[in-house]
C-alpha positions as CSV (number, residue, x, y, z in Angstrom):
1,X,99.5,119.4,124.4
2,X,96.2,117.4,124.6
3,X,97.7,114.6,126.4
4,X,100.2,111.5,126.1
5,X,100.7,108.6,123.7
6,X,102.7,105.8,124.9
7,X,103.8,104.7,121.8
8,X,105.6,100.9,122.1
9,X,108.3,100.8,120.0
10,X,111.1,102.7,118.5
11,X,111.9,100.5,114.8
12,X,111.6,103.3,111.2
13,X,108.0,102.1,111.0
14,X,107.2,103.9,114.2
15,X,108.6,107.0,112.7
16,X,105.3,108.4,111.3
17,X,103.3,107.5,114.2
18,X,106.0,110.1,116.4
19,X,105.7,112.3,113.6
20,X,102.1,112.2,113.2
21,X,101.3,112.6,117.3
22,X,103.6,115.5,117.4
23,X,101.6,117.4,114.3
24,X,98.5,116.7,116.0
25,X,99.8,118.0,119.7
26,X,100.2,115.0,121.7
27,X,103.3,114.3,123.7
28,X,104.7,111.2,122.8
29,X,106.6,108.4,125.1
30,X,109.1,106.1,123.3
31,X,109.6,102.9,124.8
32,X,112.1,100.0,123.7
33,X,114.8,97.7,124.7
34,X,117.5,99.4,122.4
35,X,119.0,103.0,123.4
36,X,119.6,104.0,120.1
37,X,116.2,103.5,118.6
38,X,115.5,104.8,115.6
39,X,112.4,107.2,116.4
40,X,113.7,108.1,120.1
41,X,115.1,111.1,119.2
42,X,111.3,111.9,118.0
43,X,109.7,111.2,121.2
44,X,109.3,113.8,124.1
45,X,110.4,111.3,126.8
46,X,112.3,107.6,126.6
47,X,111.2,104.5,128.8
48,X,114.0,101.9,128.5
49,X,112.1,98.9,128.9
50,X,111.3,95.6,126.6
51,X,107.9,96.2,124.9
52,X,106.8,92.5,125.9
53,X,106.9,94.3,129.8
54,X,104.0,95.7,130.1
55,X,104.4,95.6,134.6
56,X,107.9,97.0,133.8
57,X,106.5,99.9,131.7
58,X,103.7,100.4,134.0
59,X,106.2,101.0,136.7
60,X,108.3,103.3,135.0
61,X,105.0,105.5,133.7
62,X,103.6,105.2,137.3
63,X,106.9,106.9,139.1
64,X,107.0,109.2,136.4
65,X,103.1,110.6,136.6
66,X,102.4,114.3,137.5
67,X,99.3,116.0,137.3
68,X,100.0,118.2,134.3
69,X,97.4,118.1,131.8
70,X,99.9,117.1,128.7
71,X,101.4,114.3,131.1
72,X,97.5,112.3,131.2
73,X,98.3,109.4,129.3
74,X,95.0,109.0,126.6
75,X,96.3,106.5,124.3
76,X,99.0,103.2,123.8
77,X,99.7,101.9,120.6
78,X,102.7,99.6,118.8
79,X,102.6,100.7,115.2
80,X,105.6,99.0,114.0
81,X,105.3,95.9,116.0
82,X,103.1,92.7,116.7
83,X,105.3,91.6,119.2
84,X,104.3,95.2,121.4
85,X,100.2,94.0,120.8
86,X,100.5,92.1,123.8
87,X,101.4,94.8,126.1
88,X,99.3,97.5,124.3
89,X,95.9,95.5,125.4
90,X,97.5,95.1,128.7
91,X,98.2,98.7,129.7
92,X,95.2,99.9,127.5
93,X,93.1,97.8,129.9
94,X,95.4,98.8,133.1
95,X,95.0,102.7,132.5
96,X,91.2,101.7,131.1
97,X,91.7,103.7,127.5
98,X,89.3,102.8,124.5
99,X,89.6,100.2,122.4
100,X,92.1,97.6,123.6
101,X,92.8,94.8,121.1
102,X,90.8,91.6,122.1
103,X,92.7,88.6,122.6
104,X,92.1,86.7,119.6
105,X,93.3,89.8,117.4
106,X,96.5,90.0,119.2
107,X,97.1,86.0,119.1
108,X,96.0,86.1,115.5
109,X,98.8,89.4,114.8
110,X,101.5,87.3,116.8
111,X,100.6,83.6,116.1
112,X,100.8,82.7,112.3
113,X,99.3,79.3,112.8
114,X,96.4,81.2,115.2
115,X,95.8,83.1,111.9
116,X,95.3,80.9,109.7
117,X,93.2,78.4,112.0
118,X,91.0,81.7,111.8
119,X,90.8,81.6,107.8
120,X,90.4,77.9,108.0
121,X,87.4,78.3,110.3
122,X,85.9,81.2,107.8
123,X,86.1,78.5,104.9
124,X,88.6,80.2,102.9
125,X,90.8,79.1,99.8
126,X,93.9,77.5,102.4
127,X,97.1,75.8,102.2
128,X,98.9,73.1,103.8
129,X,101.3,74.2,106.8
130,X,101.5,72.2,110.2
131,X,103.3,74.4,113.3
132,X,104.9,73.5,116.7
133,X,108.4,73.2,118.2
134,X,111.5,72.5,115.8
135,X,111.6,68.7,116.8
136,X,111.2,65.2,114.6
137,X,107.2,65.2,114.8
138,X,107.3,68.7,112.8
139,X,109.4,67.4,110.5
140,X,107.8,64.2,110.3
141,X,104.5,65.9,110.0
142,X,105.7,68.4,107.5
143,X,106.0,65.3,104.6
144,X,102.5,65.4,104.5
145,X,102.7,69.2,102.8
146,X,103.3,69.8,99.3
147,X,106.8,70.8,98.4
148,X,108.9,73.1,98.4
149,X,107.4,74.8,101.7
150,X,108.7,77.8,103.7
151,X,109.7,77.8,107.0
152,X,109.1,80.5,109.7
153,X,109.4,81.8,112.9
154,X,105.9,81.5,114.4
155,X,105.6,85.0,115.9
156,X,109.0,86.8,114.1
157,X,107.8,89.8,111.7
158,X,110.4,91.5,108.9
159,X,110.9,88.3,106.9
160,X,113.4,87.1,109.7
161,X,114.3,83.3,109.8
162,X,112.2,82.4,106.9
163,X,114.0,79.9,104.8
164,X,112.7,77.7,101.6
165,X,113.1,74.3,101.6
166,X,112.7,71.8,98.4
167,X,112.8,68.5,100.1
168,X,111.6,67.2,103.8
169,X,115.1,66.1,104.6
170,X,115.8,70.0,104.6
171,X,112.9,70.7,107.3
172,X,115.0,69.9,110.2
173,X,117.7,72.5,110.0
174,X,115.5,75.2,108.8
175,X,113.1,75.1,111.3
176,X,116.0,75.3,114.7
177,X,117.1,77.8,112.3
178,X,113.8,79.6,112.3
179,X,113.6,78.9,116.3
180,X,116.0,81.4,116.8
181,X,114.2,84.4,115.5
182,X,110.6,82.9,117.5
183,X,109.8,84.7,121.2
184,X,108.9,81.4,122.2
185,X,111.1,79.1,120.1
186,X,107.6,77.9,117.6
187,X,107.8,77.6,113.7
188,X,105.7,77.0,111.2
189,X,106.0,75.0,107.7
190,X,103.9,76.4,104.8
191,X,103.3,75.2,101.4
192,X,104.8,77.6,99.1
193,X,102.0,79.8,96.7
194,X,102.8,81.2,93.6
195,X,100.5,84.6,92.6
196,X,101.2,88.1,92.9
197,X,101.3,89.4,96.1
198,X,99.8,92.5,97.9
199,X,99.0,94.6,101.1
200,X,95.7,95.3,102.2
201,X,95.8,98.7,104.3
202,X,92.5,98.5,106.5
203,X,90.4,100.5,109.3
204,X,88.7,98.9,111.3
205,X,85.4,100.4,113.0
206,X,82.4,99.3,114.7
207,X,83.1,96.1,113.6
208,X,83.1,96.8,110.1
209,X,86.1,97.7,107.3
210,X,85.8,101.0,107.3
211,X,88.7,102.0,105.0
212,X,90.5,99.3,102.7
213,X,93.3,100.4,100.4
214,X,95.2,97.6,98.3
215,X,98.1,98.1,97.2
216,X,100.8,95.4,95.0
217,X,103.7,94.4,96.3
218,X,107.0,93.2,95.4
219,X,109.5,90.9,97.0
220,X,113.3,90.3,96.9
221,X,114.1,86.5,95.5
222,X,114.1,83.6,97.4
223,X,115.2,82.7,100.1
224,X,115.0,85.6,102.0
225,X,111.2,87.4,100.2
226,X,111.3,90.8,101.9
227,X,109.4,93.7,100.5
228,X,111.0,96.4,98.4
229,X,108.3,98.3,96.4
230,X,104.2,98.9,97.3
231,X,102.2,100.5,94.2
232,X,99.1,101.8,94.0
233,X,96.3,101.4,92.0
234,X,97.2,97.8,92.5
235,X,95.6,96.5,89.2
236,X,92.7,94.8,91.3
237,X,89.8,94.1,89.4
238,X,86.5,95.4,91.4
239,X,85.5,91.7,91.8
240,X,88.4,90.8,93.7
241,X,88.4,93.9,95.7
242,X,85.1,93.6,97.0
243,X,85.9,89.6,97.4
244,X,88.5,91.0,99.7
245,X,86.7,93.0,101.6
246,X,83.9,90.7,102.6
247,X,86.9,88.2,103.6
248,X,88.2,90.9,105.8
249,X,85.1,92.2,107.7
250,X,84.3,88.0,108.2
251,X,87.9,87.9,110.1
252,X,86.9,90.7,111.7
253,X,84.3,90.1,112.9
254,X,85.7,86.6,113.6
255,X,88.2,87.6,115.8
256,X,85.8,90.2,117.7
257,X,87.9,93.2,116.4
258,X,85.5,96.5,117.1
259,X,88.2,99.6,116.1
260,X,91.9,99.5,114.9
261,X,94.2,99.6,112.2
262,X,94.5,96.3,110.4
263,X,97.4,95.4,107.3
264,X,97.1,92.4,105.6
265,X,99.5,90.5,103.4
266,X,97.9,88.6,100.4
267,X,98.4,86.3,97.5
268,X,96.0,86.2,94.2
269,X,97.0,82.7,93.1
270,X,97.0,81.7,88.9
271,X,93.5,80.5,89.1
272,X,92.7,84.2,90.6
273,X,92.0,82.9,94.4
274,X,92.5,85.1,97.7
275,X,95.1,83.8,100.0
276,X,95.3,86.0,103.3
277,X,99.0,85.1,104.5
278,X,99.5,86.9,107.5
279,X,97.8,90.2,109.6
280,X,98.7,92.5,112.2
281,X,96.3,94.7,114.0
282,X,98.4,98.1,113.4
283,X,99.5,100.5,110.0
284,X,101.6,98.4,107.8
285,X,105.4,99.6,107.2
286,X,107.5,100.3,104.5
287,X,105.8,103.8,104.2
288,X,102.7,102.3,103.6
289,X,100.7,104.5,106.0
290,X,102.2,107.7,103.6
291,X,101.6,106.0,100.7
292,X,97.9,105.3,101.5
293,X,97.3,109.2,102.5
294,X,98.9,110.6,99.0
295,X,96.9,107.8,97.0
296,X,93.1,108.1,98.7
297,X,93.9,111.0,101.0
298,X,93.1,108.9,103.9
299,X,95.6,109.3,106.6
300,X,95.9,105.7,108.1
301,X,98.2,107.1,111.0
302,X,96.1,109.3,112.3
303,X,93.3,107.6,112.2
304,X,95.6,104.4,114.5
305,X,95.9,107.3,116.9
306,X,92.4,107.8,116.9
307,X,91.4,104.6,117.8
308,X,93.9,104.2,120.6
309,X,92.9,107.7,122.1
310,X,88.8,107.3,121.5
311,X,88.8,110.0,119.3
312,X,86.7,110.2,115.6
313,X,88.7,108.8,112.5
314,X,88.2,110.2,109.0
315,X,88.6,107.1,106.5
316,X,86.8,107.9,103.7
317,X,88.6,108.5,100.5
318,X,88.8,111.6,98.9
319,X,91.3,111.3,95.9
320,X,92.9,108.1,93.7
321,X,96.4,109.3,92.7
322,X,98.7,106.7,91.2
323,X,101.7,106.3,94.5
324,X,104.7,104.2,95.0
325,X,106.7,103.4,98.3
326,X,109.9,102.0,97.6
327,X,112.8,100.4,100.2
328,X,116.5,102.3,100.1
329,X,118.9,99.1,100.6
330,X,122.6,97.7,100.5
331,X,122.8,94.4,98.6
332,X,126.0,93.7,100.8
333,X,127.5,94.4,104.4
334,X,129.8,97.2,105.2
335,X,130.0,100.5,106.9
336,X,127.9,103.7,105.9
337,X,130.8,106.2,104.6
338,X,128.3,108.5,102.7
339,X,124.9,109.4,101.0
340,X,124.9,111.2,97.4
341,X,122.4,112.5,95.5
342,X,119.6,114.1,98.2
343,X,119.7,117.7,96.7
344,X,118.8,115.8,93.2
345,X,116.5,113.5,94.3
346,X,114.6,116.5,96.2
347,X,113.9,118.2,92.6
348,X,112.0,115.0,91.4
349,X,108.3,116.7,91.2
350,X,106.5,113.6,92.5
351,X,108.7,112.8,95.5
352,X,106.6,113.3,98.5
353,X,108.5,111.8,101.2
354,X,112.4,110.1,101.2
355,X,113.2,109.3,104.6
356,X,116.6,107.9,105.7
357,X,117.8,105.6,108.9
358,X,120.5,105.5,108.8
359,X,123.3,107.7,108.7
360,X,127.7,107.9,108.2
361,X,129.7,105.8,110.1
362,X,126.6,103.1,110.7
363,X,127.0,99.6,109.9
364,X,124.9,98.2,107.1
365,X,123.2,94.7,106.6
366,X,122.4,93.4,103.5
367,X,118.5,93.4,102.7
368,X,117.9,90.1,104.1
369,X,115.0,91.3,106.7
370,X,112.9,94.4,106.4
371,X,114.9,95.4,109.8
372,X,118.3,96.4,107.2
373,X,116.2,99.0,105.5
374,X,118.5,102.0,104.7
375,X,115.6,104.3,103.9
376,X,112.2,104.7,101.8
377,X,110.7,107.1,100.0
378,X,107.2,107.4,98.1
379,X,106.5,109.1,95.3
380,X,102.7,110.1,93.7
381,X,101.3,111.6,90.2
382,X,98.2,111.6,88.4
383,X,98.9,107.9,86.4
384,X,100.5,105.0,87.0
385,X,103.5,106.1,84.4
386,X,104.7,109.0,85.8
387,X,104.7,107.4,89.5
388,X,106.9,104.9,88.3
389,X,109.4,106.8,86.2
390,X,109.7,109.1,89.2
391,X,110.2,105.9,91.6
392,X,113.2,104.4,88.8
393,X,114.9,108.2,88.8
394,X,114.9,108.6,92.6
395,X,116.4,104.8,92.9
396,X,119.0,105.8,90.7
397,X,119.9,109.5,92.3
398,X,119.9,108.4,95.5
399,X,123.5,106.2,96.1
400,X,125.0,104.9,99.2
401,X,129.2,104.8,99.5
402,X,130.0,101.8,101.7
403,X,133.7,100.5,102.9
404,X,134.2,97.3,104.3
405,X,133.0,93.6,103.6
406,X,132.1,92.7,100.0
């Protein structure tokens, strides 16, 4: 062992980052709220703390601490959530480890509204949204945007709370809806873009984009918009793509951000203009740190780690493979009762990676939040063709039985 990562967070998209740590010999510290986290059972030890606690995790390290080699903690990170940003700069800077996340990049990760006062100061192609608490002056102020708008938890991830709403008299009840999925109760009302829509995969390092990998994406239907599928190449013109990358080292180096992962959701609008919606200073989910490394053979995980333990980070491409990560859901609620078609699915040639979350006897949502994912899996081939024939036959081998609520 070469050391310990603290590793904030225990949600499926931390599941690589356990995985990845392990490969690479460090011992690896779960911490989260919830005793059955998903990636626990990957980590070497379990902290059973709220990763918004940074004193309380502090504590719990500090009684802990040894002086074994393999126990020297050399790196904290939240892969899988903006919410843990806060508390990674804070113990980063307690335990003095490289590279902790300025301010303004964690408000910008956590704070829609702080985001996109960013792209506003940068000049970019905008839209209308106003934020603040879920009273009559947002809604009031919200007549001024042009409708139908969507309405969001400020600081919420996942697509959680986010509801559509066609006319102002609908604001109201949306946004103390919205409320309840906010850490500190804010929303925000955004006019609603039409474009196709994609994920920007990005080092960060010496200030500079390092790595950017784009991939497209594609959402479920209103009102809920949650991912299902990223594909790569993402038929991006090279205009567009180096457009996008000058956008992103000018937030960057906006925000003051000097080494990091960086994912970034986008729009290309009708008349072909760049809409940054949202970013988060970590790998993106939904398998797209795998789907990244089988497309350019750049390992976005590893190189995460890097930057939170001060080591080198190898971003530059070496391949362009066609790759597709695709979300394993229930369209309805009921209880797990069994998974069919794993052995099949396994034979597909291009199938890389299908990883499940779930397991019998579990209760399943229906895929109204990225947080009811049942599974993903990625598969890669030469062209763009044979990736996605190999995506359709592995969604249709793999099946989920479920009892209960129709």
């Amino acid at each position: 062992m070469i050391g310990t990562l603290v590793i904030l967070g225990g949600a499926d998209g931390a599941v690589s980052t356990y995985r990845r740590a392990r490969e690479l010999g460090y011992r690896t510290i779960c911490v989260d709220r919830r005793q059955d986290a998903v990636a626990r059972p990957l980590a070497d030890a379990f902290v059973h703390a709220s990763i918004r606690d940074p004193e309380r995790i502090a504590a719990e390290l500090a009684a802990r601490q040894d002086s074994s080699p393999e126990t020297r903690i050399v790196g904290v990170l939240s892969p899988a959530s903006d919410t843990g940003l806060s508390a990674q700069r804070a113990l980063a800077m307690r335990w003095r480890l490289p590279d902790p996340p300025p301010l303004p990049v964690v408000t910008a990760s956590q704070d829609k509204s702080a985001f996109r006062a960013a792209c506003d100061r940068l000049g970019f192609t905008g839209y209308g949204y106003v934020a603040g608490r879920p009273d009559p002056e947002l809604s009031t102020r919200a007549t001024a945007l042009r409708f139908p708008v969507l309405v969001k938890p400020l600081d919420a991830q996942s697509s959680r709370g986010i509801r559509i709403c066609v006319t102002a008299a609908e604001v109201a009840l949306a946004a103390r809806g919205a409320a309840h999925y906010a850490n500190d109760g804010g929303v925000i009302v955004e006019e609603l873009l039409s474009g196709r829509h994609y994920s920007a995969e990005a080092f960060v390092d010496r200030g500079r984009i390092a790595f950017v990998g784009v991939s497209a994406r594609t959402l479920t239907a209103a009102p809920y918009f949650v991912t299902t599928t990223h594909r790569v190449p993402a038929d991006l013109d090279q205009g567009p793509h180096r457009e996008l990358r000058a956008m992103l080292d000018a937030v960057v180096a906006e925000l003051g951000y000097a080494r990091g992962p960086l994912t970034i959701d986008l729009l290309i609008d009708p008349d072909g203009r760049i809409h940054l919606i949202e970013m988060g200073a970590r790998v993106g989910g939904n398998g797209l740190g795998e789907l990244v490394e089988h497309a350019y053979g750049v390992d976005t995980v590893a190189a995460a780690i890097a930057a939170a333990t001060g080591e080198p980070a190898a971003v530059t491409p070496t391949r362009s493979r066609a790759a597709i990560s695709e979300v394993l859901y229930a369209e309805r609620a009921g209880v797990l009762t069994g998974v069919h078609g794993l052995d099949a699915a396994a034979e597909v040639p291009e199938l890389v990676q299908l990883t499940l979350f779930t397991g019998a006897g579990q209760p399943v949502r229906p895929y109204h939040t990225a947080a009811n994912k049942l599974g993903h899996f990625v598969v890669v081939a030469d062209r763009p063709d044979q990736a996605a024939a190999a995506a359709e036959t592995v969604r249709a081998t793999v099946r989920f039985d479920l009892t209960g609520a129709a």
